[in-house]
N, C-alpha and C positions, 0 to 999 in steps of 0.2 A: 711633413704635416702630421701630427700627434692627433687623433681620433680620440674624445674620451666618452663613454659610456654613462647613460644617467638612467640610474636604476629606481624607479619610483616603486615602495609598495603601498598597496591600494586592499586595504580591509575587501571580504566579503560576505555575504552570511546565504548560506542555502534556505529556501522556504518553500511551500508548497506553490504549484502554479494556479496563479488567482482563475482560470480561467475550465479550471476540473473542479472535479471531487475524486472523493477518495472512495474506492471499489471495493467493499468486503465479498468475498468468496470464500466456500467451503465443499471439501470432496471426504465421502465416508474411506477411509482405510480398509474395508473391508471387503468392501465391492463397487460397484461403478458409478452409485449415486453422486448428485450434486448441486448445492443449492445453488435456489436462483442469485447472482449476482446481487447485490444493489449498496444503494449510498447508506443504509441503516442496517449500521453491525447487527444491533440487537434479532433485528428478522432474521440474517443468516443464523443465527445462533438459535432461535426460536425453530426453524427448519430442521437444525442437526438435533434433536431436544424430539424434535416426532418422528423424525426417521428412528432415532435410537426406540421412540414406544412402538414404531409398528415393524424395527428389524430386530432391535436387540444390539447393533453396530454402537461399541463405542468409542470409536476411534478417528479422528478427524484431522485433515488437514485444512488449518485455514490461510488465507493469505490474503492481506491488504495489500492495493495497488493504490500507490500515488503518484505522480507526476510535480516534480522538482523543477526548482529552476534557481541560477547562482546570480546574485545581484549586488551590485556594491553596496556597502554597507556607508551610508551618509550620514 
């Protein structure tokens, strides 16, 4: 008995997961600070912008958190 293999490929496209949002964060490089989280970049950027006028810090790590998800593409 000869076995044959049926190899389908199936598109798919990575997208954000409908069911988050996306997390902006910011920590000063210089010392321990760190803005508050939230869904609107601009506030965290707004927060590193007054830490810098009341430290003088200007040096920031920021980082976006999203949550992904792979779904065939139809």
């Amino acid at each position: 008995m000869v076995t044959r293999a049926v190899l389908r490929y199936v598109k798919h496209r990575i997208t954000q997961h409908p069911d988050t949002d996306v997390t902006f964060e910011a920590e000063c490089l210089h010392c321990k600070w760190m803005a508050t989280p939230s869904t609107d970049g601009a506030a965290v950027d707004v927060e590193c912008m007054s830490h810098t006028g009341r430290s003088g810090h200007k040096g920031f790590r920021r980082i976006c958190t999203s949550f992904a998800m792979v779904v065939r593409d139809e």
